[in-house]
C-alpha positions in Angstrom: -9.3 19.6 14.4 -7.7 18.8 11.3 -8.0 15.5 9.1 -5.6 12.7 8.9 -3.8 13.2 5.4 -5.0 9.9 4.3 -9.2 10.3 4.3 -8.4 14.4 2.8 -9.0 15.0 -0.9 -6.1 14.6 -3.6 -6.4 17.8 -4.6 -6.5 19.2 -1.3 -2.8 17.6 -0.6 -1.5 17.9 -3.8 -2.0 22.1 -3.2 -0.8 21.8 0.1 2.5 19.8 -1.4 2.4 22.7 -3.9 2.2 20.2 -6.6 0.7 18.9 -9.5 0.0 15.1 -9.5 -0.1 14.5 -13.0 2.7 16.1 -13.6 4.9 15.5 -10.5 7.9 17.4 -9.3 9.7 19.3 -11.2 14.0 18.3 -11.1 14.7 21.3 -9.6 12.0 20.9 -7.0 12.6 17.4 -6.3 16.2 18.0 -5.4 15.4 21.3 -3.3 13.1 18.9 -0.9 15.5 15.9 -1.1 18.2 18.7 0.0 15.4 20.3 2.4 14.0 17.1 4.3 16.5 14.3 3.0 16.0 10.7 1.7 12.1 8.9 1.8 13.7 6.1 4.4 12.8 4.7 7.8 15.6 4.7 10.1 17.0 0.7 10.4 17.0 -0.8 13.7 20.4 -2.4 14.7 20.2 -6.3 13.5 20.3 -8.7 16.6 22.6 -11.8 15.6 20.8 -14.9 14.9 22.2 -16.6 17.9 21.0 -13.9 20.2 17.0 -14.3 18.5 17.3 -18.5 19.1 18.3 -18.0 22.6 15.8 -15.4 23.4 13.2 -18.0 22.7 14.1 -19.6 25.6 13.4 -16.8 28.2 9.8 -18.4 28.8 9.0 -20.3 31.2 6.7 -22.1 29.4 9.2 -22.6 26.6 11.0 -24.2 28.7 8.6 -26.5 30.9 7.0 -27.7 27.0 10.7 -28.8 26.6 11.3 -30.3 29.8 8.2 -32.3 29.2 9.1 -33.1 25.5 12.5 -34.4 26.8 11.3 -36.8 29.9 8.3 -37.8 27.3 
């Protein structure tokens, strides 16, 4: 079984990137791999609207009774 990337050696990835880490990517290089595997970026989840994440609080029960008791208190 092969390591995780992140306890290998430096060196070991760095050959396996076939690249120098000193030195970097070269131009040319770095724009065949951004054309090759595309931008560095986590995919964004779709934003849920404010009003939506306040009245998802209340979905508890117990969010609820806590108010009901704060109220008759």
């Amino acid at each position: 079984m092969e390591q995780p990337e992140y306890s290998r050696d430096v060196s070991d990835i760095a050959t396996a990137l076939r690249t120098d880490p000193s030195a970097g990517l070269s131009d040319r290089d770095a724009r065949e791999r951004l054309e090759r595997y595309g931008r560095n970026e986590l995919a964004a989840d779709k934003a849920v609207a404010a009003w939506r994440q306040f009245l998802s609080q209340f979905q508890d029960p117990l969010v609820v009774l806590l108010l009901v008791a704060t109220a008759i208190s």
